[in-house]
N, C-alpha and C positions, 0 to 999 in steps of 0.2 A: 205644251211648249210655250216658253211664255217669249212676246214680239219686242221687237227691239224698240224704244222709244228716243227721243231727245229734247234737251231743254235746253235753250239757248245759254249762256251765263252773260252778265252785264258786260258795258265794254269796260270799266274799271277791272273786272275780274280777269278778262282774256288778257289786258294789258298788266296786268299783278302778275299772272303768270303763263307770259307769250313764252315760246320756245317750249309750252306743256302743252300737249294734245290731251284732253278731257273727253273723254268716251264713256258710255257707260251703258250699261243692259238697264230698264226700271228692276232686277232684281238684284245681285249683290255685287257692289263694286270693288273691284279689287284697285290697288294702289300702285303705280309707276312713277317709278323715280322721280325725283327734281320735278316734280310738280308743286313741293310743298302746301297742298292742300288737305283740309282736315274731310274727310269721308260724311261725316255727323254733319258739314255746313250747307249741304246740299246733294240733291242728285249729280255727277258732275258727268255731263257729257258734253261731246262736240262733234259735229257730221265729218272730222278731219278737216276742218276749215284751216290748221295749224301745218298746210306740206303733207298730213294723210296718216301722222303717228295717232294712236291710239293707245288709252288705259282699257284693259278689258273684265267683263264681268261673269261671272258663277251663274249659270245656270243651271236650274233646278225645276224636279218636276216630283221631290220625294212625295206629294201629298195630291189626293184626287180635288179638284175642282172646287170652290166653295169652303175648302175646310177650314179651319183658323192653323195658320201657321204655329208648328208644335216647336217650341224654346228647343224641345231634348235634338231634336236633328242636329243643330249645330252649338248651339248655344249661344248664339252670338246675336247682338246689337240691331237693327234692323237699320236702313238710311233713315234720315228726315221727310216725313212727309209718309205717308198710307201704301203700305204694299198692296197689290191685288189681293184674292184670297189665296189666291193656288200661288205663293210666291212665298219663300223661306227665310226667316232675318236675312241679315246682310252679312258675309263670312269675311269682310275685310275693317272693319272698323280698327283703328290703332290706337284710337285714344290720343293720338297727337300727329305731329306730320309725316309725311310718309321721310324715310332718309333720305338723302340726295346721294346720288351715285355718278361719282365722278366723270364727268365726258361722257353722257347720257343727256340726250336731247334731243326734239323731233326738230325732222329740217329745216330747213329753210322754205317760206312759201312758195309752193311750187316746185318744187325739187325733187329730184327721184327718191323711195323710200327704199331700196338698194342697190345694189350694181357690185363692180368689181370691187370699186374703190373704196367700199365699206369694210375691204378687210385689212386694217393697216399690216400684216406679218403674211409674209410667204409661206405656206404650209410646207414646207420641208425639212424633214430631219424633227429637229429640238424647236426649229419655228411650229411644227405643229402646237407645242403648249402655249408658245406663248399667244400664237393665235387666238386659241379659244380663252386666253385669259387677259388679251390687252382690252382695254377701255373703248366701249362705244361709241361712233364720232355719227349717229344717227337711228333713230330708232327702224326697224324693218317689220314688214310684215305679223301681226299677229301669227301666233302657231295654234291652233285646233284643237284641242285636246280631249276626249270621253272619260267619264269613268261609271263604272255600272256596279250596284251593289245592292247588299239586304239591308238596306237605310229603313225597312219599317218591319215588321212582322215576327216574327219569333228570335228570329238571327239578329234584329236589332240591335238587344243590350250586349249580345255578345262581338258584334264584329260591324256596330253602327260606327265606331270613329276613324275608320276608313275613309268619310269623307270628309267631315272637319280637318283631319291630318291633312289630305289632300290638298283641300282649301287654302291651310293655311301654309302649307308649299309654295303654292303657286300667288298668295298673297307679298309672301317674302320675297320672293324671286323678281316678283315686278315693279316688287319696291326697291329693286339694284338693277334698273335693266332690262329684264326678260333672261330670256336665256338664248345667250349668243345672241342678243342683240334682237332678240324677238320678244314681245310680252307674250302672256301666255291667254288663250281664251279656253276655258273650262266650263264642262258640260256636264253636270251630273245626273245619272239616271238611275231610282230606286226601280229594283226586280220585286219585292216583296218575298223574294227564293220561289218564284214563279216560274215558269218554264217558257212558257208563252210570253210574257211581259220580258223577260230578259232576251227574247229574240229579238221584241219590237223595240226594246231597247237600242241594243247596239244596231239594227240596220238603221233603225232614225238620225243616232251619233253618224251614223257614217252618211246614211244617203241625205240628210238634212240639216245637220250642222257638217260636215262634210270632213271629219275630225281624221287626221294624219295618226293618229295611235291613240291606244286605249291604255292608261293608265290607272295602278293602283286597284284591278279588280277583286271584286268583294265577294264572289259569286261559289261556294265552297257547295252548293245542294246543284246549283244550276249548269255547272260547269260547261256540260255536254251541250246543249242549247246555246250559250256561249261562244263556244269553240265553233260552233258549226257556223252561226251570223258570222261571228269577225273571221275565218279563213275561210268565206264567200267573199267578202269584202277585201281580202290582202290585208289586213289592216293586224300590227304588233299591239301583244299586251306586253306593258313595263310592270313589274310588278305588283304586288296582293297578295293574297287570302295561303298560297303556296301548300293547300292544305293535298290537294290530288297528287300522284302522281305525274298527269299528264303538264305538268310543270315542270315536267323533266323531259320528256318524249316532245312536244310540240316544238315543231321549229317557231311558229311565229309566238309564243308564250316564254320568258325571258325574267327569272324565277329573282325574288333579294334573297334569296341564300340555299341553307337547307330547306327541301320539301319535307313536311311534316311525317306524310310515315317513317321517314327515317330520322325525323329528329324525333317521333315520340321512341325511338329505340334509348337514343340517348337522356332523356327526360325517365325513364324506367330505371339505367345504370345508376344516374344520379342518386334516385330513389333507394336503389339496391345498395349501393355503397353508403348512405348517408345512415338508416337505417338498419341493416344489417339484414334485412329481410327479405325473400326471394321467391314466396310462392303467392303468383301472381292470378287473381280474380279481373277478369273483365265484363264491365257493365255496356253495352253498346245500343244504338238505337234502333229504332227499325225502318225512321223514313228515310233513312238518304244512303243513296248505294257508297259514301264514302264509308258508310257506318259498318255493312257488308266487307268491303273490301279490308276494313281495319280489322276485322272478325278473321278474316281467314287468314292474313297475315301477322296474327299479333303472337303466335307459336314461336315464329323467323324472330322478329322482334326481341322476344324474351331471351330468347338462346343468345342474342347477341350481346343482353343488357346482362348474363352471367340471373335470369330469373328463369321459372316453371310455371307454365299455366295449368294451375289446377280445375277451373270450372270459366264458362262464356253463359253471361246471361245478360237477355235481349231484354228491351224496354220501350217504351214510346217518351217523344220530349213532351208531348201533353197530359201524361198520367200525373196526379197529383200524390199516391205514394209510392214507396220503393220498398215497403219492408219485406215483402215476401223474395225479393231478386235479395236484398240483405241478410236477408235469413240464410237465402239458400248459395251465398258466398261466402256466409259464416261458417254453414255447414260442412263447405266443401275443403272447409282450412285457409281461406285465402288469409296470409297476410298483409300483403297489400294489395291494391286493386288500380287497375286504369280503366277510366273514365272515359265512353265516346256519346257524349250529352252536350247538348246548349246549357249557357250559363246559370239560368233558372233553374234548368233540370239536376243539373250538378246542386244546387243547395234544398234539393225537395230529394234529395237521393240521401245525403248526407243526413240530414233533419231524420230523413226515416232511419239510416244504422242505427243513430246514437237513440234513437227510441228501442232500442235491441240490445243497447249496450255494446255496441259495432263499430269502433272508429277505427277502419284502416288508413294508412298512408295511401296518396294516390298520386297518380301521375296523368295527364294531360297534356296539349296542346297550349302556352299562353294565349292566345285570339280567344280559346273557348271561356274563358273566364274574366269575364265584367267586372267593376268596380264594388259593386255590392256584393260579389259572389266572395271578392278578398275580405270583404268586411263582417261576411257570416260567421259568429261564433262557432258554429258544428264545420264548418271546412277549417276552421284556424285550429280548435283541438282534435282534428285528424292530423291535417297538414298535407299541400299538395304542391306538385313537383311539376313545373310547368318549363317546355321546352317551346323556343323560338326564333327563328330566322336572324333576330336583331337584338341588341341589348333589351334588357328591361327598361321599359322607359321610366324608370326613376333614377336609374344610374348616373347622377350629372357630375359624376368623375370623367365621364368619358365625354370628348369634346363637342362632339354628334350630338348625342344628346341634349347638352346641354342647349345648343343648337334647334334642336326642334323642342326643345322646352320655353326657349324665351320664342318660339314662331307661334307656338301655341299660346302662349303667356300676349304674344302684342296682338295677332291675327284672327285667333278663335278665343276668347277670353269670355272661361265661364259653361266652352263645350268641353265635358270629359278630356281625360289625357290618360289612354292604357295602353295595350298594348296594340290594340287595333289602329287607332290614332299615330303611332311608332309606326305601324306598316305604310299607313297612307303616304304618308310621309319621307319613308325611305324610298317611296315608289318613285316620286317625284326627282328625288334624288338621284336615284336611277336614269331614269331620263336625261336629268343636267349630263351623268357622265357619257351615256351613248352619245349625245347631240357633239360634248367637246371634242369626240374621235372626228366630227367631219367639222370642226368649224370653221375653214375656208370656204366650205361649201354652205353652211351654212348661212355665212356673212354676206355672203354674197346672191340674194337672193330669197325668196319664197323657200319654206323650209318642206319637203317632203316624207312620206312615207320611207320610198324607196330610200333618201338618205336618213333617217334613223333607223331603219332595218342595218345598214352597213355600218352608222357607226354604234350600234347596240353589239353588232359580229366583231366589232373591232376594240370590244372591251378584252384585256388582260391583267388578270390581278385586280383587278378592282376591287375597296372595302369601302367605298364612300364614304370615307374618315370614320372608321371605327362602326359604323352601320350595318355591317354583313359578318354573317358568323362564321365565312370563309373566304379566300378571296374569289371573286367573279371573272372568270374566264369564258366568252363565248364565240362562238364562230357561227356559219352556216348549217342549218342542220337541226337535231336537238342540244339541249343546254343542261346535261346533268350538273349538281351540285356536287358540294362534297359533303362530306358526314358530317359534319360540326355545325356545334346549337349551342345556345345561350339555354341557362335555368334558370327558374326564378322560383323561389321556395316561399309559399306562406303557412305560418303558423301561430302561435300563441302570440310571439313576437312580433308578429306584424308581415313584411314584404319584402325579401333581402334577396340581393342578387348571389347566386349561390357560385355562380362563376366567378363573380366578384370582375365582371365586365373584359376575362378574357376564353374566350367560346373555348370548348370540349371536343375532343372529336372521337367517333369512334374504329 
């Protein structure tokens, strides 16, 4: 856990820019409004000497003690000046000033940092929106935020930019504000898809950074372990990984869209109609009970994709070849095949068919497929059919996107941008919408648990602008989605959204 530090700034600095409260963690500083200050000039903090507003910072614990800080975690820029060793670049650098965001400013010295009258709109009726959407007349209380994930270890290449996305959410968002008038403080915690480390995880997020919800989880091996810390705790996950079922059954888990066993049904359809091809080979792994559970359900699956499962064959994601599981998919007639491997494993599976003269069509999850795994020649002259919660994130037809393209482009510049990085990211956005269901309550005060549990239930219809591949309806209770996925096809040609950026349903 790394300690909170401070460094005075001159008085020319505080008087350049009075009415900006300067905060900062010694690890990555994220940007708030109308402070006009470059990140690169300095560590910028301040003990709330400014009435008690705060910029707040990214914490990170992806790396053991002593290590040299790895570029690939985030990709980003570090501050000015020697980070500890156990400490990760810096995930907000902009490369110029943060924007300024209209009627955004910390109080006055000495003044309350909320109260009633921080809500200029009555929440009533149609007042509700404009509540959460009028203009901040004072900054309030920082919000707490966790997010926990496989940021290192085998899961990395596949579903590492979960947190850069994250990152550079909560970068953007404090660079307008906060959200409802709160900046955001962010805690990220690597599992390594450890079982153990993802407990002490989240009870640390909660019993020591003291964090209101868990955002953006990464956690698709660990799930169970997960589940069990955060509802000990009361504490909501906003979206992630969407890979389990139990993203559908949990009440306090609060899914960006379709959960993947049922969008891999539709990533198979896709496949089947694109193709013409319908008898279906599955390759699955043996260490993680989602890989099981995709095993017994992938029969259902096929039936519904209008495919036949002709043969299931098991594999490990650490075996180095695959041609005897290839041989004996070839044998069994498969025309195409779906894939339940990590990204690696998918292009050492591939590598081996086409040494057999074996290139089926396949279908998968997008999170399971990493940026080199798009760029293997033996996955491109197969071709594979990737289904996802969100647009593709290269679609920058779609406004969203486009949106977390230039977030990534000014906030994380230089960390991957796939489809992992799309989740983190939608997560956060997520979040933005539950908070704007309470934000009288919001404005008015210390931001809670209990109230982002209510305005999370008090979503309907929600697509956070083109972000969800249905729209989000949730209440009390559990949160089923609806069947609709986004595809994303790669082949000889490259990376094309095969939806063409409007979701499928089945």
């Amino acid at each position: 856990m790394l300690r909170m530090t401070g460094v005075t700034g001159s008085r020319a600095r505080r008087n350049a820019h009075r009415r900006c409260a300067l905060a900062g963690f010694s690890a990555v500083v994220l940007l708030l409004s109308a402070c006009g200050t470059r990140v690169s000039d300095e560590r910028l903090t301040a003990a709330g000497s400014l009435g008690g507003a705060q910029s707040v910072a990214v914490q990170t614990d992806t790396q053991a003690p002593g290590a040299a800080a790895d570029p690939r975690v985030s990709g980003l820029a570090p501050a000015t000046g020697a980070l500890p060793s156990n400490e990760v670049p810096g995930t907000a650098k902009s490369g110029g000033t943060a924007a300024p965001s209209a009627g955004v400013a910390g109080p006055a010295a000495g003044g309350p940092t909320g109260g009633p009258e921080a809500n200029p709109v009555a929440a009533v009726g149609d007042a509700k929106v404009a509540a959460a959407e009028a203009p901040c007349t004072r900054q309030l209380e920082p919000i707490s935020l966790g997010q926990v994930g496989a940021f290192s270890g085998f899961l990395e290449p596949t579903l590492g930019g979960f947190r850069p996305g994250l990152a550079a959410w909560a970068s953007e968002v404090n660079a307008r504000g906060g959200v409802q008038c709160h900046a955001i403080r962010l805690s990220q915690r690597d599992d390594g898809s450890d079982p153990a480390r993802t407990t002490s995880a989240v009870k640390g997020l909660i019993e020591d950074q003291k964090v209101v919800a868990l955002v953006g989880a990464d956690v698709p091996i660990t799930l169970a372990a997960y589940r069990a810390a955060a509802t000990a705790g009361g504490i909501p996950t906003i979206g992630g990984d969407a890979i389990n079922p139990e993203w559908n059954t949990d009440p306090l888990i609060y899914p960006p869209g379709v959960v993947s066993l049922t969008g891999f049904a539709g990533a198979i359809k896709a496949m089947v109609g694109d193709t013409g091809k319908s008898k279906l080979g599955l390759i699955y792994c043996v260490e993680a009970s989602i890989c099981g559970l995709i095993r017994d359900s992938i029969d259902d699956m096929a039936k519904r994709a209008g495919a036949t499962v002709v043969t299931k064959q098991s594999g490990s994601l650490t075996q180095t070849d695959f041609t005897s599981q290839c041989q004996n998919l070839k044998n069994a007639g498969s025309e195409v095949v779906f894939t339940v491997l990590d990204s690696s494993a998918v292009q050492r599976f591939f590598k081996s068919c086409a040494s057999i003269g074996f290139r089926p069509p396949s279908a998968t999850t997008g999170i399971a497929v990493g940026p080199s795994t798009a760029a293997d020649p033996n996955v491109q002259a197969a071709s594979i059919y990737l289904n996802s919660p969100t647009p593709p994130y290269f679609n920058d037809s779609l406004p969203g996107v486009r949106a977390f393209q230039e977030a990534m482009k000014r906030y994380a510049p230089g960390a991957r941008v796939d489809q992992s990085a799309m989740g983190g990211y939608a997560a956060g956005k997520l979040f933005e919408a539950g908070l704007a269901k309470v934000a009288a309550q919001a404005r008015s005060g210390p931001v809670t648990t209990k109230m982002i549990i209510e305005g999370m239930n008090s979503l309907k219809n929600e697509t956070l602008g083109g972000l969800t591949s249905a729209p989000l309806t949730f209440k009390a209770g559990p949160h089923p989605t609806e069947a609709c996925y986004f595809v994303t096809l790669i082949n000889k040609q490259g990376v094309s959204d095969l939806t063409k950026g409007r979701p499928q349903c089945l």
